[in-house]
C-alpha positions as CSV (number, residue, x, y, z in Angstrom):
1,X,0.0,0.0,0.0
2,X,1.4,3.2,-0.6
3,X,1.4,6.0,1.8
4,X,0.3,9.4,0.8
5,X,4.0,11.1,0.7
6,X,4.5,8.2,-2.0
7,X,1.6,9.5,-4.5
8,X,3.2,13.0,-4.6
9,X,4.8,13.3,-7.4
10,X,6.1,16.8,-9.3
11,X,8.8,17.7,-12.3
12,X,9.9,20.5,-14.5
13,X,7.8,21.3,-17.7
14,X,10.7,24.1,-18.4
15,X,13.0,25.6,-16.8
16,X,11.2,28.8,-16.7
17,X,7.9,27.4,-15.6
18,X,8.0,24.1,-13.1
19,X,5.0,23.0,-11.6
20,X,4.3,20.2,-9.0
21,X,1.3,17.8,-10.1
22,X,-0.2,15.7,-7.0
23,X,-2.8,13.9,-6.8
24,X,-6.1,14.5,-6.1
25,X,-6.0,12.2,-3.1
26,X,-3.0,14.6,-1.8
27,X,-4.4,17.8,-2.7
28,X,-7.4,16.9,-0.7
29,X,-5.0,15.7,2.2
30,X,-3.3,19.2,2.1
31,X,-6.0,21.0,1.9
32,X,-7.7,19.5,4.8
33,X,-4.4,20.4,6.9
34,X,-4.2,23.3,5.8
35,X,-7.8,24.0,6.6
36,X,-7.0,22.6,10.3
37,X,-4.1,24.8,10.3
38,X,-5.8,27.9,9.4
39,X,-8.7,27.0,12.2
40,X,-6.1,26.5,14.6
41,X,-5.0,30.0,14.1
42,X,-8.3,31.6,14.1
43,X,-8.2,30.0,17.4
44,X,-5.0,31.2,18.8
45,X,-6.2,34.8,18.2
46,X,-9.4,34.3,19.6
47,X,-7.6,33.1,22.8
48,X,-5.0,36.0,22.7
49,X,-8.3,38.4,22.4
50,X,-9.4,36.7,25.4
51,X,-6.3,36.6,27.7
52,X,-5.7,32.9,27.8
53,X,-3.0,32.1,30.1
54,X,0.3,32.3,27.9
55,X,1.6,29.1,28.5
56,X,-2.0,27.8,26.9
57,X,-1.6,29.5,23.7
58,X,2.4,28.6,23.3
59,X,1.0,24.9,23.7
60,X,-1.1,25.5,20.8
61,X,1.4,27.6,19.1
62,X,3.5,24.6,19.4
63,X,0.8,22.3,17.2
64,X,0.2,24.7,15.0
65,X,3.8,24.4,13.9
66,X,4.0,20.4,14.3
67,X,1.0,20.6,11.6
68,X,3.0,23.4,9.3
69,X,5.9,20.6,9.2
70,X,4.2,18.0,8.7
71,X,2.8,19.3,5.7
72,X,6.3,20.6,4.3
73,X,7.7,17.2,4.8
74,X,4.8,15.1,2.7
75,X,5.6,18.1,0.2
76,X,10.0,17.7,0.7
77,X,9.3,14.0,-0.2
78,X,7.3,14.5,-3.3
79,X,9.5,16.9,-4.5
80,X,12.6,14.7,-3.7
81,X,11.0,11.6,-5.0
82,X,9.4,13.6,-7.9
83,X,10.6,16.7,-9.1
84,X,14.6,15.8,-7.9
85,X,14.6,12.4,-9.3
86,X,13.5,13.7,-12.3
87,X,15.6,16.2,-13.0
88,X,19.1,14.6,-12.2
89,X,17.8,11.9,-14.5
90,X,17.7,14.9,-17.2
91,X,21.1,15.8,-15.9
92,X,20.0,18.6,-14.2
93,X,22.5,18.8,-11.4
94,X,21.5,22.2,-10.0
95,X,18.6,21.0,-8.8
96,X,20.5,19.7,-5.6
97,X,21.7,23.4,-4.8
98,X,17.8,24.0,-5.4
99,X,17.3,21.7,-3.1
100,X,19.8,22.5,-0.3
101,X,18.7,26.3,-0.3
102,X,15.0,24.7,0.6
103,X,16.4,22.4,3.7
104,X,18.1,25.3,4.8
105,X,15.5,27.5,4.7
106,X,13.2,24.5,6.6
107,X,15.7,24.3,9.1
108,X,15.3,27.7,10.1
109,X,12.1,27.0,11.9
């Protein structure tokens, strides 16, 4: 059976204009994250309106990011499985600096 981060797949039309393609199963899994994500945000400003006790709202601060990763990381492994695979196989070494600039910039968080 294959997991969700397996059916994400994406690649390079052209090198001026890449798009990912997933699949409908996966855009509906991202979008019902996402969807989660946003209402959990709604709520953290509703309970900083209200004066929820700090330590509350950093616990759900905390979530809110667990969720935000674990959507980049079904998205990292469609793109490394899809998009990266890809384009090394059309010689396209550069997309590995592409690709390092995006860890980096995920290990900021």
């Amino acid at each position: 059976m294959k997991s969700t981060l397996e059916v994400v797949t994406c690649h390079a039309e052209e090198a001026s204009c890449r798009k990912s393609h997933h699949s409908e199963k996966v855009k509906k899994d991202l979008s019902n994250r996402l969807n989660r994500i946003e209402g959990q945000i709604r709520g953290i400003k509703g309970m900083i309106e209200k004066d929820v006790y700090c330590d509350d709202i950093i616990t759900q601060l905390s979530a809110t990011q667990s969720a935000l990763n674990s959507v980049a990381k079904i998205l990292l492994e469609g793109h490394l499985k899809g998009c990266v695979v890809d384009r090394l196989s059309e010689g396209d070494v550069e997309v590995l600096d592409e690709l390092l600039v995006t860890i980096q910039k995920l290990m900021k968080k």
